[in-house]
C-alpha positions, 0 to 999 in steps of 0.5 A: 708522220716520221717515227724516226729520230737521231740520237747522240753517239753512244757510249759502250754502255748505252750501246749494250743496252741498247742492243739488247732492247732492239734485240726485244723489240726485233724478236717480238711479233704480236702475232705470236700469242701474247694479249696486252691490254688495249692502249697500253705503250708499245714500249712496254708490252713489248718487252713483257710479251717477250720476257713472258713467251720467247717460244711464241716469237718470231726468231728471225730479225726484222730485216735479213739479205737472204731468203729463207727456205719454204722447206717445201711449202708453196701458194700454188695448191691454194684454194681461196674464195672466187673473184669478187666474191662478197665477204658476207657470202664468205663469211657465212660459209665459214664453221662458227666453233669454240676455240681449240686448246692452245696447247702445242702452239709455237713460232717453229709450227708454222716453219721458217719465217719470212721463208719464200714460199712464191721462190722469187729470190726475196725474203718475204719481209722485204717483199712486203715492204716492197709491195706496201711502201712507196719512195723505196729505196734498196740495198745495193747488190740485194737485186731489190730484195732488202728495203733499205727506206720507204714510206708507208701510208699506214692502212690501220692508223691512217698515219704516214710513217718513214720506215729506215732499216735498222737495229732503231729503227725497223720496228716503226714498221712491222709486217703484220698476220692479219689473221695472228698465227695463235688464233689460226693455230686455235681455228683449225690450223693445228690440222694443216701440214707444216707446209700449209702452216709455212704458205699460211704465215707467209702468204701476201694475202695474210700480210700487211705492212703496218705501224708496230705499235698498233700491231703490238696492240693487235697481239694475237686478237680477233675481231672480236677483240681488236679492230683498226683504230681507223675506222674507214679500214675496218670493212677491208680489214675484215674481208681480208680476215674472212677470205685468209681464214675461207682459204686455209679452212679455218673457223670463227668464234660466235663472238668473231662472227657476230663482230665481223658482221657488225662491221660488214652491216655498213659495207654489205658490198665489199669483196674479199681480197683474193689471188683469183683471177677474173674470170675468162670472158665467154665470148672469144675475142677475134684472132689476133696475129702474133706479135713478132719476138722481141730480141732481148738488149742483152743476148748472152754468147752461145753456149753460156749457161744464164742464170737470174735470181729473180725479175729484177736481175732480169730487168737489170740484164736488159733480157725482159720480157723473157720468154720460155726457150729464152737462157735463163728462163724459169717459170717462177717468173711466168706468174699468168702462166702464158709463157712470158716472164717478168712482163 
């Protein structure tokens, strides 16, 4: 399903009008706070929930060619629940607890957003994208950073959306907390660092590509308030709520618990998401000899200082896989940890 449309040539008038609205519609995020009744026109809620709490919203633009700074914050220290964990183990170590005053709340506690806390070069909103859509295309000279057209197969409407970057556009799809910045700063996240705040509002585990208007309707709510409309995406919406809120400690509601296991009663077996690892086999496998070296096809002069923005600078250079030792070799492209980047 398209969510694009053409328009004829505007006039100066229409033009500030319109730059205006797509400014509205580019600040506003429903993760930020403001509850709008279920069904209401995204258009509308839109431009109230901005008018009503602009220090709620998100002040960035959708769509940047830079990447902000993580101001310290990184998803190296996190602790999340164990690989293959099922979700209603997770969800019965979770605290069930009232809501904290909201008092104190706003966009700013949770750092910069779209900062790149994983440091690989790319604004965290195109790295979604990046990660979510398909038929991606790029902005030239970004190394793949800023997403210029996609498809997304939408996981909360089950609908398929083109997404175009643009003033008009963009906001067909918008890159969604699946736990709101407003319940977690009501659930425990008050007594994170600002640093852990930045990971939490970044992590890929608490992020989703999805339609923008069912993300307005979102708002901030819980599960309690608000589920996918598509209902075969509702057990892997949960889960993925349960293991954000199991690795940043935060708590649940009664009401939030009692509807998060309503949900997973039809899907007892489903595993949260998680950025663990399998674990390492117990029996060891036999010696294997070590593969000889690969040459990379580009090999800089002697002497010269390399450097690589990111994975897709190294693809580019013809250096991949880069290895430790290698010029222009730096661990953030080693993400297994086993000495051999951008693999």
């Amino acid at each position: 399903m398209s969510k694009i449309r053409t328009t004829e040539p505007l006039r100066a008038t229409d033009f500030i009008m319109g730059t205006v609205l797509a400014t509205v519609l580019l600040v506003t995020t429903a993760c930020g706070g403001v509850s709008a009744p279920a069904g209401a026109p995204a258009s509308s809620m839109t431009t109230e929930t901005a008018a009503a709490s602009p220090a709620q919203d998100d002040p960035t633009p959708m769509d940047g060619d830079h990447a902000p700074d993580a101001g310290g914050a990184d998803l190296a220290g996190n602790t999340g629940p164990e690989f293959a964990a099922k979700a209603l183990d997770v969800l019965a170590t979770l605290p069930v607890k009232g809501r904290a005053p909201k008092t104190g709340y706003a966009r700013t506690e949770f750092g910069q957003a779209w900062a790149d806390v994983d440091k690989n070069g790319c604004d965290t909103r195109n790295d979604m994208l990046n990660r979510d859509l398909s038929a991606k295309t790029f902005k030239p000279g970004t190394w793949e950073c800023t997403v210029l057209t996609g498809v997304l197969a939408d996981p909360y409407t089950a609908a398929t959306i083109s997404f175009v970057r643009g003033a008009d556009t963009s906001s067909a799809v918008q890159i969604d907390h699946v736990v709101a910045l407003s319940d977690a700063w009501q659930k425990g996240a008050q007594q994170l660092t600002v640093q852990q705040r930045t990971a939490f509002a970044n992590d890929p585990l608490n992020l989703l590509a999805v339609d923008g208007p069912a993300n307005q309707q979102k708002s901030d709510g819980d599960a309690a308030t608000w589920l996918p409309p598509n209902k075969s995406y509702r057990c892997d919406y949960v889960a993925r709520q349960i293991s954000v809120k199991a690795t940043y400690s935060l708590w649940v509601t009664a009401a939030e618990h009692d509807a998060m296991a309503t949900v997973l009663s039809s899907c007892a077996d489903v595993g949260v998401p998680t950025s663990a690892g399998a674990p390492a086999a117990e029996t060891a496998a036999p010696p294997v000899a070590p593969a000889p070296a690969l040459v990379p096809a580009h090999v800089p002069a002697p002497g010269a200082e390399v450097f690589y923005k990111n994975c897709a600078a190294v693809r580019a250079a013809g250096a991949a896989p880069i290895r430790a030792g290698q010029p222009g070799f730096q661990s953030k492209f080693d993400g297994d940890g086993d000495g051999v980047g951008c693999e």
